[in-house]
N, C-alpha and C positions, 0 to 999 in steps of 0.2 A: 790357310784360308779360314774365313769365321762363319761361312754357311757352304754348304753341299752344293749350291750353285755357282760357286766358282770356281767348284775343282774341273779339271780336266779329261778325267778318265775316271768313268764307275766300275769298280770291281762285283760282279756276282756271282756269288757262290754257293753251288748247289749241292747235296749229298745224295745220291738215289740209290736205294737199295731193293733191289728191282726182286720179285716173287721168281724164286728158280723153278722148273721142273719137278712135279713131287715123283718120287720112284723114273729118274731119266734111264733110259737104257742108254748109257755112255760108250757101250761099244756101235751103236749105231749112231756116234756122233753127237750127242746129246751134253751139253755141259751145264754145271750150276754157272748164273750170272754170279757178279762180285759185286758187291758195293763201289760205289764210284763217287771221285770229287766230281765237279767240275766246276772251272774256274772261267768264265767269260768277261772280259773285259771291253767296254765300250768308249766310244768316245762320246760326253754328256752331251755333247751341242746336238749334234747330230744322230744320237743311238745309234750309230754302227758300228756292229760289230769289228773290235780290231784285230781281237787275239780271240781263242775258245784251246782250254787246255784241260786235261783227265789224267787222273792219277785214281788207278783201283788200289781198294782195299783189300790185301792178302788173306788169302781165308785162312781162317784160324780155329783151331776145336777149344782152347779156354776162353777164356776172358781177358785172364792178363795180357794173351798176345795177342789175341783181337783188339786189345785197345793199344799197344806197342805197334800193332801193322795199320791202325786207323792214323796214330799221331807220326809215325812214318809216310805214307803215302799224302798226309796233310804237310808235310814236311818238304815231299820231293814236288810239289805244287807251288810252292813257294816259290823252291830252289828254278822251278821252269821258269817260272813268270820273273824272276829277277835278272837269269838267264837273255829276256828279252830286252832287258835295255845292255846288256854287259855288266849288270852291280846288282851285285847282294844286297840283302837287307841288310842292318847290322847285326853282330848276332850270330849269324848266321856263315861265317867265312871261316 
């Protein structure tokens, strides 16, 4: 298509990385939140909602694998939403 008004379905996608508990007392049940995708899909005509999908972010102490568990969980977001019709992206099989 040659303009966004003739596509079908809008993809939006969010990243939230929500403020944890400072000092949580964990044994009373208290957890750090994760970072999160989320992936909602609409349909343009109408904006509603058709799919809403999340995929967290692995908590990580470096760098390197916080950005390995970011483009992981970016990854299995994909693999859901392609999940939803039965076909992968390309690429991606």
């Amino acid at each position: 298509m040659s303009t966004p008004g003739e596509a079908d379905l809008v993809f939006e996608l969010q990243l939230s990385a929500p403020n944890g508990p400072s000092n949580a007392d964990k044994e009373k049940g208290a957890s750090d939140p994760l970072p999160m995708f989320r992936l909602v899909i609409y349909d343009r005509a109408t904006r509603y909602v058709l799919w809403a999908l999340t995929e967290s972010v692995a908590p990580a102490a470096k760098q390197k694998t916080h950005d390995h568990n970011f483009d992981e969980a970016l990854a299995e977001l994909v693999l859901d939403a392609g999940g939803l019709t039965k076909s992968l992206p390309s690429g991606m099989r």
